[in-house]
Wavefront OBJ file of the C-alpha trace (Angstrom):
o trace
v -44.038 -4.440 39.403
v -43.156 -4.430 35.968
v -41.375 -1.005 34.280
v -42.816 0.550 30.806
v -39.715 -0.584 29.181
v -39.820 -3.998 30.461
v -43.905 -3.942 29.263
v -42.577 -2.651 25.569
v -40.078 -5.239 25.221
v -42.272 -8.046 26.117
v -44.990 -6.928 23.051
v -42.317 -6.124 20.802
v -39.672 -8.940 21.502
v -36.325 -8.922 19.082
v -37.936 -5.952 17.355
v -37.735 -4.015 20.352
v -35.140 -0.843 19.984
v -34.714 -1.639 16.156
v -33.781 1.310 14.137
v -36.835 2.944 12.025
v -36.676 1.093 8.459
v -39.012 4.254 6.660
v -37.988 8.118 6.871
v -41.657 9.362 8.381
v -44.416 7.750 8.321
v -48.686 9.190 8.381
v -51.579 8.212 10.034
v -55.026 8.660 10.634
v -56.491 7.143 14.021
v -60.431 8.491 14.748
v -61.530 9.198 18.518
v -63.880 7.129 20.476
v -66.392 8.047 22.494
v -67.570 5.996 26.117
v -70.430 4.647 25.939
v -69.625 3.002 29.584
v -67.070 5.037 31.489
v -63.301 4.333 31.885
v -62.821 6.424 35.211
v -59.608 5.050 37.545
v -56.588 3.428 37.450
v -55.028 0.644 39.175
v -51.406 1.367 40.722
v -48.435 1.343 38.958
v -46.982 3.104 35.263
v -48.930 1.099 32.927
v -51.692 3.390 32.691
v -53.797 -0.126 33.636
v -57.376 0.701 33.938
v -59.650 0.313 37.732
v -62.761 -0.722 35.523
v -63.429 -2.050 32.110
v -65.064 0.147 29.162
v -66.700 -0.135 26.048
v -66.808 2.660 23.652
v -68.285 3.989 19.912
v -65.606 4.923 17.394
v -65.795 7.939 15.967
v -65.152 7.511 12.271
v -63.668 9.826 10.498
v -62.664 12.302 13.408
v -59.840 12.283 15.176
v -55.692 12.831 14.706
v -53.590 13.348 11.598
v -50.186 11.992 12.299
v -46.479 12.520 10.589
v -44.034 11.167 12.241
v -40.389 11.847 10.689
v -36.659 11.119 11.505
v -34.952 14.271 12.437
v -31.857 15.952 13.282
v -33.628 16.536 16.557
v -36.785 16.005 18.512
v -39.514 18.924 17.578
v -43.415 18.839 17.875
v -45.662 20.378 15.816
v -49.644 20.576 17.317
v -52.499 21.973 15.371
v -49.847 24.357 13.489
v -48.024 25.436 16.573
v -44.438 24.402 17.311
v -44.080 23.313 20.935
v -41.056 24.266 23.134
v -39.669 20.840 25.222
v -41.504 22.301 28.522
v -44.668 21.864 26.950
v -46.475 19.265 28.781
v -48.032 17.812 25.403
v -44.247 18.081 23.619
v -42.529 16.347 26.945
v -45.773 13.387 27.389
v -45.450 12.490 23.808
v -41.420 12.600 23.661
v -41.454 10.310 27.102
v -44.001 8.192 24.685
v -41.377 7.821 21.604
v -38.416 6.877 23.901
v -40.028 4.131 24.833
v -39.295 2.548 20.764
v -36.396 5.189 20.350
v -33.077 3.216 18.896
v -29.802 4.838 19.728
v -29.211 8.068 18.028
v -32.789 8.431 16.659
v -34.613 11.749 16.762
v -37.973 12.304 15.498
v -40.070 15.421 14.255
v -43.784 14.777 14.980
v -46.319 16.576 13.713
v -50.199 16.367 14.681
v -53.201 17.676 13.773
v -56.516 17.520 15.132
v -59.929 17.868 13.119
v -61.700 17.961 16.714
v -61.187 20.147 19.122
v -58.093 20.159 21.758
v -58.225 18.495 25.301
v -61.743 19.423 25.636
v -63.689 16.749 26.403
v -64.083 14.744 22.828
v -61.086 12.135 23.467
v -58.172 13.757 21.342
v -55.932 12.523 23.536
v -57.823 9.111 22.620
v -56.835 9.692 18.707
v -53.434 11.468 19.247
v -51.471 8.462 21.282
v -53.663 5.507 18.877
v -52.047 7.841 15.687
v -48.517 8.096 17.450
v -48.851 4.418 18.237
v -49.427 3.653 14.860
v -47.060 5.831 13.484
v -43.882 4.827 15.219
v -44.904 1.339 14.493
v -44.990 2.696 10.590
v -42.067 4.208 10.670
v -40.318 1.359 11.869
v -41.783 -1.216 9.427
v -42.764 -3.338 12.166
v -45.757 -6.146 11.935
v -47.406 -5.654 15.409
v -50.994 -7.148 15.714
v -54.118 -4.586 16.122
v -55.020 -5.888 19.799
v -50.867 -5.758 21.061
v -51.029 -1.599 19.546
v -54.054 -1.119 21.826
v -51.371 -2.102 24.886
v -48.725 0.042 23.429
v -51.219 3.261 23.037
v -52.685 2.591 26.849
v -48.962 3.692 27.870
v -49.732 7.341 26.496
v -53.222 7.657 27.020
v -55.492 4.452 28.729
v -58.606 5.684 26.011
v -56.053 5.373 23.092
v -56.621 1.516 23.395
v -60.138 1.643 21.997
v -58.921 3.671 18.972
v -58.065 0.408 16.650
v -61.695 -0.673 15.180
v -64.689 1.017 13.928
v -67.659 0.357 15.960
v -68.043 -0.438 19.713
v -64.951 -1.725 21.200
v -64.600 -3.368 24.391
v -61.667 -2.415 26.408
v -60.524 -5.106 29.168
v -59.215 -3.950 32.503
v -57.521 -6.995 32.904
v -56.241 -8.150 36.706
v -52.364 -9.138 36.195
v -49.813 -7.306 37.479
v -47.727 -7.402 34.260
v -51.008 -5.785 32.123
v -50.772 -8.389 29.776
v -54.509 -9.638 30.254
v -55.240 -5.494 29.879
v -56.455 -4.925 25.802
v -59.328 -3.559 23.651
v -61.196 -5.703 20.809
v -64.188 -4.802 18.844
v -67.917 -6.343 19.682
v -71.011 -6.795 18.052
v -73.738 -5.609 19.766
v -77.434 -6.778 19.038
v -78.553 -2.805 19.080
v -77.674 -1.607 15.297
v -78.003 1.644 13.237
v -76.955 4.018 16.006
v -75.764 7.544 15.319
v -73.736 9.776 17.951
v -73.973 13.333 17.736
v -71.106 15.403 19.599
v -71.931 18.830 20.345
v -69.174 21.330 20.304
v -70.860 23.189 23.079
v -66.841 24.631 24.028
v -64.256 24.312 22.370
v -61.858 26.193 24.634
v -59.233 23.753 26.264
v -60.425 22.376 29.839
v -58.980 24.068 33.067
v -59.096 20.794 34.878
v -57.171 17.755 32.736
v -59.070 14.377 32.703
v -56.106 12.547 34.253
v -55.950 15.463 37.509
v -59.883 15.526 37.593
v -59.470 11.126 37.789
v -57.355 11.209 40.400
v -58.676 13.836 42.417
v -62.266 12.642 42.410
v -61.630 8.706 43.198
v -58.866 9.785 46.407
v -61.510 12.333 47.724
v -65.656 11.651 46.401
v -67.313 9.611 49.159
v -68.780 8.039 46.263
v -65.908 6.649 44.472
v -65.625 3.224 46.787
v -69.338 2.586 44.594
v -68.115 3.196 41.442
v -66.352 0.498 40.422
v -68.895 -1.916 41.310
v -72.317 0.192 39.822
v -69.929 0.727 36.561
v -69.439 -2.973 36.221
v -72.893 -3.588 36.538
v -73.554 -0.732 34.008
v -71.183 -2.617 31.842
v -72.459 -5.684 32.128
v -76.208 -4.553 31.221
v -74.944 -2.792 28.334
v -73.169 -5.479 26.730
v -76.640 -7.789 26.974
v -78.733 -4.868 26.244
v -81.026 -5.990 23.787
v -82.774 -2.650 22.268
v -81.912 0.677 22.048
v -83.911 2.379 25.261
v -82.572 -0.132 27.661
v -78.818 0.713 25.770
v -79.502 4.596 26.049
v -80.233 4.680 29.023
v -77.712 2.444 30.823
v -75.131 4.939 28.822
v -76.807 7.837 30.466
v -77.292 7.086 33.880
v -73.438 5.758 33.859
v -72.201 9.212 32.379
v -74.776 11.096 35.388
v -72.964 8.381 37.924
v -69.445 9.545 36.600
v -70.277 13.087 36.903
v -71.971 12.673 40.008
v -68.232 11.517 41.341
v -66.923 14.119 40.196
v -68.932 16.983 41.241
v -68.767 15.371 44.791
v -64.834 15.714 45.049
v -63.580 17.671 47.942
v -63.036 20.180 46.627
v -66.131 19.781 43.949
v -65.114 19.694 40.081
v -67.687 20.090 37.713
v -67.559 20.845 33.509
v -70.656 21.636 33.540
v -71.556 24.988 31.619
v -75.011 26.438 31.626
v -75.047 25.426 27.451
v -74.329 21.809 28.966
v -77.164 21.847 31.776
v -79.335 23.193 29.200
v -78.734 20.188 26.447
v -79.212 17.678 29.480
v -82.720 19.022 30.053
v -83.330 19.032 26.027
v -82.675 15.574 25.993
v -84.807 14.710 28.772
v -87.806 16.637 27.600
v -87.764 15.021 23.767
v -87.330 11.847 25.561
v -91.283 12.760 27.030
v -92.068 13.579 23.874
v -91.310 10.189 22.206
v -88.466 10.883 20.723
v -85.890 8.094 21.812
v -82.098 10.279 22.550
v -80.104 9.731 25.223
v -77.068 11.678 26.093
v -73.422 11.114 27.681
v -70.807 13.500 28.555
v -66.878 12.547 29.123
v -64.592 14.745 31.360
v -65.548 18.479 29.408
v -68.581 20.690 28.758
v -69.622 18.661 25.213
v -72.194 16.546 25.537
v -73.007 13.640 22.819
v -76.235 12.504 21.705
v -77.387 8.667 21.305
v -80.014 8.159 19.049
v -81.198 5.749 16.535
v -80.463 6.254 12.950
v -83.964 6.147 11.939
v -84.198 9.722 13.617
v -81.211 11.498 12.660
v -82.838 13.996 10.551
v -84.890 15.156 13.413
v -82.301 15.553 15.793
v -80.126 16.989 13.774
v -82.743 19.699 12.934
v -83.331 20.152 16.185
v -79.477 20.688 16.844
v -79.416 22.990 13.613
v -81.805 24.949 14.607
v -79.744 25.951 18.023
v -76.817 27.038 15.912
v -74.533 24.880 18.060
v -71.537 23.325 16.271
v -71.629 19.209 15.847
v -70.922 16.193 13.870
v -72.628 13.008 14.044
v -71.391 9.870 13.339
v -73.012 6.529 12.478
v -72.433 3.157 13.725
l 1 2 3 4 5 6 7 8 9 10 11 12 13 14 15 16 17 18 19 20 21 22 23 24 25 26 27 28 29 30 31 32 33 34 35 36 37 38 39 40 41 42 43 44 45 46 47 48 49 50 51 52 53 54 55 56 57 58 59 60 61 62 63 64 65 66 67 68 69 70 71 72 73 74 75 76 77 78 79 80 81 82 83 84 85 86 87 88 89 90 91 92 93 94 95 96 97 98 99 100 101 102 103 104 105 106 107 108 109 110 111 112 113 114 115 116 117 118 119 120 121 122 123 124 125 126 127 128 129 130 131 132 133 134 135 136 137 138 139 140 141 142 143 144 145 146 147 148 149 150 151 152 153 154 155 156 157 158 159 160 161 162 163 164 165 166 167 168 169 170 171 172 173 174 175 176 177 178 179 180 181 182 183 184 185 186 187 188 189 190 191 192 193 194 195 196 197 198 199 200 201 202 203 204 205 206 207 208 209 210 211 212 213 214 215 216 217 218 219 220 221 222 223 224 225 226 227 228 229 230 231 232 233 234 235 236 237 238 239 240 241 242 243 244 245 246 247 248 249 250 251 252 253 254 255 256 257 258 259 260 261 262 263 264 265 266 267 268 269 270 271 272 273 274 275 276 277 278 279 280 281 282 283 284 285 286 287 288 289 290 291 292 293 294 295 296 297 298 299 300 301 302 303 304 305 306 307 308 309 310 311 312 313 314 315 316 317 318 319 320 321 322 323 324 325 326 327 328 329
């Protein structure tokens, strides 16, 4: 089974290990959101995915990158300088060695204009902007769809980072994960907008990658949910308006959850706030108003909505005094 190094040096070839041609370097990478559920992973250190996904960027919001050389390694987060035990300081560290030349230290630091590990992707936008960075910093000339494999080595959602829009990410089924990428598609459903409620803010107690495991090696549901997520996939990507989209994304995100909530023992990030948006959703969908929601491994929940009513919903959300953005796709 092939190593991470072995992975790098195949995408990178003679550039591979080449000393950074640029003192630092910035970037900007946005979040994405899942429309259809990456939930598993196949065996092995490539981070290679047990299902395809397809996601919605999130334009605009995401990670602020700057990624210097140094006299020694250092993180900065969201302000806050991180000592070497910090899981976050030692995962992206483990990242950077994998492009490190001899000698080379780096300072990195990262902000975030959403909030931390809790359940809006930042992990999505922090390893696509370190990704990108690194890349920068070495003056390298690495196609969009072979930084989507680099970024799946820190965090598998990273990959989907690259392109505005929906993006497809590919599980793949080699060994090697060289079949295993993301690339943008055009959908016949247009003029969507995706709300994310900030419903908690407050970093998760459970990480995604823990609650993944966990659930699939314990739910009696997870031998299903590779096979009812392909066919969720599947549906979506020929969905051809916006109620037969919604609501594939919703009943995939209830499946996911449903997974999850049947671990032994049972995970849940659900807070009352969340339970109580679910059954908002539901009950404007009775009244004719066409929203659908999804929820990734946290309390937020996102709503999917034409763009035609985004002034309603968003009044609606106003009016609750809950903290959101909405983006439009």
């Amino acid at each position: 089974m092939m190593e991470r190094m072995d992975y790098v040096r195949a995408i990178l070839g003679d550039a591979y290990a080449a000393a950074a041609q640029h003192e630092e370097a910035e970037v900007f990478m946005p979040s994405n959101i899942a429309l259809v559920k990456y939930w598993g992973k196949r065996p092995g250190v490539l981070n290679l995915p047990l299902v395809s996904s397809l996601s919605l960027t999130l334009k605009g919001y995401g990670t602020k990158t700057r990624l210097s050389l140094s006299h020694e390694d250092s993180m900065l987060l969201n302000g806050k300088t991180l000592s070497q035990g910090d899981p976050a300081y030692k995962k992206a560290m483990d990242f950077l060695d994998m492009f490190r030349a001899r000698g080379e230290c780096y300072r990195i630091e990262t902000e975030n204009n959403i909030p931390t590990a809790a359940g809006v992707a930042s992990s999505a936008s922090g390893f696509a902007a370190l990704t990108s960075a690194i890349i920068k910093l070495k003056g390298w000339d690495v196609p969009l769809k072979a930084q989507s494999m680099l970024a799946r080595l820190g965090s598998g959602s990273a990959a989907r980072s690259f392109w505005d829009g929906m993006v497809l990410w590919h599980k793949g089924t080699r060994d090697d994960g060289m079949d295993c990428y993301a690339e943008p598609v055009t959908h016949s459903v247009h003029d969507l907008c995706l709300s994310v409620l900030v419903l908690d803010a407050s970093e998760k107690s459970v990480s995604s990658r823990d609650a993944m495991q966990a659930s699939l090696a314990t739910s009696p549901m997870a031998p299903e949910w590779p096979q009812r997520q392909a066919a969720h996939l599947d549906a979506a990507l020929k969905a051809a308006d916006f109620a037969t989209l919604g609501q594939i994304v919703e009943d995939n995100a209830v499946l996911m959850h449903a997974v999850i909530q049947s671990a032994v023992p049972a995970m849940s990030f659900d807070t009352a706030e969340t339970k109580k948006w679910k059954d908002n959703v539901q009950r404007w969908r009775t009244e004719g108003m066409p929203v659908y929601f999804t929820q990734d491994a946290g309390a937020q929940i996102k709503l999917l909505y034409p763009s035609a009513h985004r002034a309603d919903i968003e009044e609606k959300i106003n009016a609750a005094g809950v903290e959101y953005f909405t983006v439009a796709a």
